[in-house]
C-alpha positions as CSV (number, residue, x, y, z in Angstrom):
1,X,-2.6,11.9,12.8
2,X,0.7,12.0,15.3
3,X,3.8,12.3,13.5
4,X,6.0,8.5,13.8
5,X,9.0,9.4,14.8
6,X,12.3,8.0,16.3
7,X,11.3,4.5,14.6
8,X,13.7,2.1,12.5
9,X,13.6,2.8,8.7
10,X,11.9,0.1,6.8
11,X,12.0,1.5,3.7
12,X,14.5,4.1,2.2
13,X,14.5,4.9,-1.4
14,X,17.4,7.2,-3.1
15,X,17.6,10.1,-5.7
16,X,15.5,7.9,-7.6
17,X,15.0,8.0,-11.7
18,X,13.2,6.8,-14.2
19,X,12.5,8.1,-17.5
20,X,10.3,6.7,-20.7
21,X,12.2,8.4,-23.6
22,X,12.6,11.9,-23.3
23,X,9.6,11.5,-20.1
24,X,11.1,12.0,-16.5
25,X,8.7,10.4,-14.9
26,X,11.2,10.4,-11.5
27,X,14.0,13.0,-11.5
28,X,15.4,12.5,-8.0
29,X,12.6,11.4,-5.7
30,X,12.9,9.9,-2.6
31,X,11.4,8.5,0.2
32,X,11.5,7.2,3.6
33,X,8.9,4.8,5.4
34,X,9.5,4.8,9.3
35,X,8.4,1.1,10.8
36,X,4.2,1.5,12.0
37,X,4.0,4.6,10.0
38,X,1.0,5.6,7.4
39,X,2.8,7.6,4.6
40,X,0.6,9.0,2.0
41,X,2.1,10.0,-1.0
42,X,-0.1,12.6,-3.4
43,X,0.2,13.3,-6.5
44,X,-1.6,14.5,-9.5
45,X,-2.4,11.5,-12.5
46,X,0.7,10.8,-14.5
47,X,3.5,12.2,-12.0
48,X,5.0,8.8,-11.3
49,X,3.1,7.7,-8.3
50,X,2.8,4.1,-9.8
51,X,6.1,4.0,-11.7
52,X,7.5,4.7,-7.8
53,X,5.5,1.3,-6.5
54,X,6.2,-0.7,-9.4
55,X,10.1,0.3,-8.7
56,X,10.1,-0.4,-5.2
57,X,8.3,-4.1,-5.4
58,X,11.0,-5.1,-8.5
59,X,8.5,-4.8,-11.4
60,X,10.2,-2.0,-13.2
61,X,14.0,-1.2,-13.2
62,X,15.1,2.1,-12.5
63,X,17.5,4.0,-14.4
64,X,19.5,4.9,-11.1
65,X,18.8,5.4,-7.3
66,X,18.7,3.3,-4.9
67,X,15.6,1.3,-3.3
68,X,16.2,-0.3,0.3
69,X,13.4,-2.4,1.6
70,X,14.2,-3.7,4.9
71,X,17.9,-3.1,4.4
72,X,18.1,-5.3,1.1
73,X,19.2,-3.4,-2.2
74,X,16.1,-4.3,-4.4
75,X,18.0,-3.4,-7.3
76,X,20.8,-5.9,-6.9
77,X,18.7,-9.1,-5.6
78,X,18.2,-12.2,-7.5
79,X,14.4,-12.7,-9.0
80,X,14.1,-15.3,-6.2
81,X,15.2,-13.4,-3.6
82,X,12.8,-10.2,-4.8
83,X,9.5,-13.4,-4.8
84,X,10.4,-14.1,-0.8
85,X,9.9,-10.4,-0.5
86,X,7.6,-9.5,-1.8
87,X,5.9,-12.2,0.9
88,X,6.2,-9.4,3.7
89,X,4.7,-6.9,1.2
90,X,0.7,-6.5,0.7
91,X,-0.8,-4.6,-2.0
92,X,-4.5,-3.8,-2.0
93,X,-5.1,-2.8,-5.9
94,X,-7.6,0.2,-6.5
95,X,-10.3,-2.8,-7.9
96,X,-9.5,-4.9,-5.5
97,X,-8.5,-8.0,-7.8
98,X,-10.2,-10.7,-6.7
99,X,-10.3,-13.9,-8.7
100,X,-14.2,-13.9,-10.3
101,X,-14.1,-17.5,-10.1
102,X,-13.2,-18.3,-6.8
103,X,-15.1,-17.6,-3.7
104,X,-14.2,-16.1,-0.7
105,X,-12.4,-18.9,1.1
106,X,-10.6,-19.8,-2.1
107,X,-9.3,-16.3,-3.0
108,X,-7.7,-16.1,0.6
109,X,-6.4,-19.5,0.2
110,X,-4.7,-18.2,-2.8
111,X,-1.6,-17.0,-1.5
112,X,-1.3,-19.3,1.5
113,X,-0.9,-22.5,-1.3
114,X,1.3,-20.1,-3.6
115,X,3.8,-19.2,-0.8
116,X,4.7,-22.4,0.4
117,X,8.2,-21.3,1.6
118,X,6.8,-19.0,4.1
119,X,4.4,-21.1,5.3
120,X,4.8,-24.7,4.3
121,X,2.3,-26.6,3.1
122,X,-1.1,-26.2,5.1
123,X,-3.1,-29.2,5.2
124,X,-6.1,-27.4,7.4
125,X,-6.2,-23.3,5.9
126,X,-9.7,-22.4,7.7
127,X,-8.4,-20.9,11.2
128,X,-6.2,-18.6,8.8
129,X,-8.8,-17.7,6.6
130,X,-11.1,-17.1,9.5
131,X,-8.6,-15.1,11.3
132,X,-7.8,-12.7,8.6
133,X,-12.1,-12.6,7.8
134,X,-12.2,-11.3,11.6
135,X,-9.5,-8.7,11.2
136,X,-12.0,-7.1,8.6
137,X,-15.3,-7.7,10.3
138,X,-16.0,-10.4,7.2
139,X,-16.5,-14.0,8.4
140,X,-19.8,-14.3,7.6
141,X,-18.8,-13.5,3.5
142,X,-16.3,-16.8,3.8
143,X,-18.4,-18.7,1.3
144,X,-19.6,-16.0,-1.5
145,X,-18.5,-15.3,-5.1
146,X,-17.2,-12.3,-5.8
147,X,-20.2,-10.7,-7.6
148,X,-22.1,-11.3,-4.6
149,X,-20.2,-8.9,-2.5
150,X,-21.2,-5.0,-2.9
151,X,-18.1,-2.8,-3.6
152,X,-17.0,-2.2,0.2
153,X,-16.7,-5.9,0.9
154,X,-14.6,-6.7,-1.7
155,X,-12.1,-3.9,-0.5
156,X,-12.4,-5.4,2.9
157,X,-11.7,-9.1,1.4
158,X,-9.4,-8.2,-0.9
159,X,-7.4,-6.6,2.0
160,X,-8.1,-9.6,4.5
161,X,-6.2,-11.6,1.3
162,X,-3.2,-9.1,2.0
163,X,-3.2,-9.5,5.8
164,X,-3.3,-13.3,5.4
165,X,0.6,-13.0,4.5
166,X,1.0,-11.5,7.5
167,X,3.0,-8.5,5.9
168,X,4.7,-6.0,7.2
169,X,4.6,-3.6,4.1
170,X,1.2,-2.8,3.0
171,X,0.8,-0.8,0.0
172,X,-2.6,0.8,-0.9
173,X,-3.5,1.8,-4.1
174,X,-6.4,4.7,-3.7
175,X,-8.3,2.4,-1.0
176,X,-11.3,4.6,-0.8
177,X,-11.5,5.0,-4.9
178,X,-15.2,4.2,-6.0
179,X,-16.7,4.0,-2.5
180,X,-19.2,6.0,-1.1
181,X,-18.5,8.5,1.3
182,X,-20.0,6.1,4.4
183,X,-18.1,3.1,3.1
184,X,-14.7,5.1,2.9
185,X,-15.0,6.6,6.5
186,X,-15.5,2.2,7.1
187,X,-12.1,1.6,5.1
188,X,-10.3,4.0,6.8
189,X,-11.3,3.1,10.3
190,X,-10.0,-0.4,9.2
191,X,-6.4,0.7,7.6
192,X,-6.3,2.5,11.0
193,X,-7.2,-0.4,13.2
194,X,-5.0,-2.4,11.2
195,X,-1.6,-0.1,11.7
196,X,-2.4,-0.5,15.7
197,X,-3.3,-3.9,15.5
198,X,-0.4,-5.2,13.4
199,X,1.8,-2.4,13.7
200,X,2.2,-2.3,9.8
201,X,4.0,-0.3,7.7
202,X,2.3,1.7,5.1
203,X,2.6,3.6,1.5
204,X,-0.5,4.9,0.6
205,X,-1.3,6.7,-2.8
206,X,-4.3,8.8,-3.0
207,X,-6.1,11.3,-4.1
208,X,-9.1,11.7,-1.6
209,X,-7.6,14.6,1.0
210,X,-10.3,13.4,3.6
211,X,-8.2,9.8,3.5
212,X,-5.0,11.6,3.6
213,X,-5.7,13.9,7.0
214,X,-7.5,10.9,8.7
215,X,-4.8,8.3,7.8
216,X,-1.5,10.2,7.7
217,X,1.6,10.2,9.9
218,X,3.5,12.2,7.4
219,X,2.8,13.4,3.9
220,X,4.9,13.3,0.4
221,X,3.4,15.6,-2.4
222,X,5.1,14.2,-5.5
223,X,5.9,16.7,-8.3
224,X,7.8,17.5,-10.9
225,X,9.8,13.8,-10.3
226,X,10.9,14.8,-6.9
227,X,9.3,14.6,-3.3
228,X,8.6,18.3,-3.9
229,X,7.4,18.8,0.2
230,X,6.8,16.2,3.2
231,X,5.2,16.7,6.1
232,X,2.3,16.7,8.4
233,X,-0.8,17.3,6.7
234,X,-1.8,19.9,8.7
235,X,2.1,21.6,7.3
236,X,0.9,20.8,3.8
237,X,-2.1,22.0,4.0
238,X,-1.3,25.1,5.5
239,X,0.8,25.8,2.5
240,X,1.3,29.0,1.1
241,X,2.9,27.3,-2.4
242,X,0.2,27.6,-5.4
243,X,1.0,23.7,-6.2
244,X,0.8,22.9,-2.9
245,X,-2.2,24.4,-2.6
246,X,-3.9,22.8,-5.3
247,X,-4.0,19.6,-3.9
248,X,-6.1,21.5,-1.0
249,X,-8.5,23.2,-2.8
């Protein structure tokens, strides 16, 4: 995909560390997101990919660095503060997390009654629920349960959940983990459609390279702690550097 460039930074984060005892998980990585841009950060399991989210959203502290998300300093706001962010941040988990319970209305209408600041209190939800439904080709699945949905649906509805925030972070965890080759080309048409659409922002982490050349602006290989090399993918994978190569194999 073309390379995002001359766009505000929405997200800088700064010689970042974090170690577990004697474990560096992050010795100095950083990171920039540019505003509408799909980063897609790689890295093998265990290097810190999801020690690096859970640092940037204000679920785990980091030893030092710095973490800018739309020019606030996560690292020094208030716990309130961090909850009204975290409003303009999605996160579509690898399983999708959808409540079992509810059905397809109710887990959209989820965050809409839990984030009454942003929105208020919404007596009629159903043109916001409907909305987001469209955005993933899923209005006729308003009314199921969770178990009847096959595993592509649920990634679609638990990513029309996200865009019912209206975000303008979205984080995806592996999105096309689990799926079948068809269905993955499906979600990635959609994370694309979504970036035009809504001009989102985007972090995502995975391991399938097929997601990473059709989604990605710009690249991040994370290794060793440390962004290790950024780029295109077509400058990553052209890579002469054995543990860059590896990821291309």
């Amino acid at each position: 995909m073309e390379n995002i460039t001359n766009h505000k930074t929405i997200i800088e984060i700064k010689n970042l560390h974090k170690a577990f005892g004697t474990n560096k998980v992050l010795d100095g990585f950083n990171l920039v997101l540019n505003e509408g841009e799909n980063l897609v950060v790689m890295g093998k399991s265990g290097s810190g990919k999801s020690v690096m989210i859970k640092c940037l959203i204000g679920l785990e502290a980091p030893d030092s660095g710095s973490i800018l998300v739309m020019n606030k300093e996560i690292n020094t706001l208030e716990r309130e503060v961090i909850d009204e962010l975290r409003t303009e941040i999605g996160f579509l988990f690898q399983g999708s997390a959808l409540y079992d319970s509810m059905s397809v209305r109710e887990n959209l209408e989820f965050p809409l009654r839990r984030h009454t600041k942003k929105f208020g209190k919404i007596k009629n939800t159903t043109p916001l629920v409907l909305e987001a439904l469209e955005s993933v080709g899923l209005v006729s699945a308003i009314d199921l349960m969770p178990n009847e949905l096959s595993g592509g649906m649920k990634r679609r509805i638990a990513l029309a959940r996200t865009l019912i925030l209206k975000p303008k972070i979205i984080l995806y965890d592996e999105p096309t983990t689990g799926l079948d080759p068809i269905t993955s080309k499906e979600i990635i048409l959609l994370m694309k459609s979504i970036q035009k659409k809504y001009n989102t922002s985007s972090i995502i982490i995975t391991h399938d390279v097929d997601c990473a050349k059709a989604i990605a602006n710009r690249m991040i290989l994370l290794i060793d702690g440390i962004n290790y090399i950024e780029g295109t993918f077509e400058k990553l994978s052209s890579s002469t550097d054995p543990k860059v190569q590896a990821f291309f194999k």
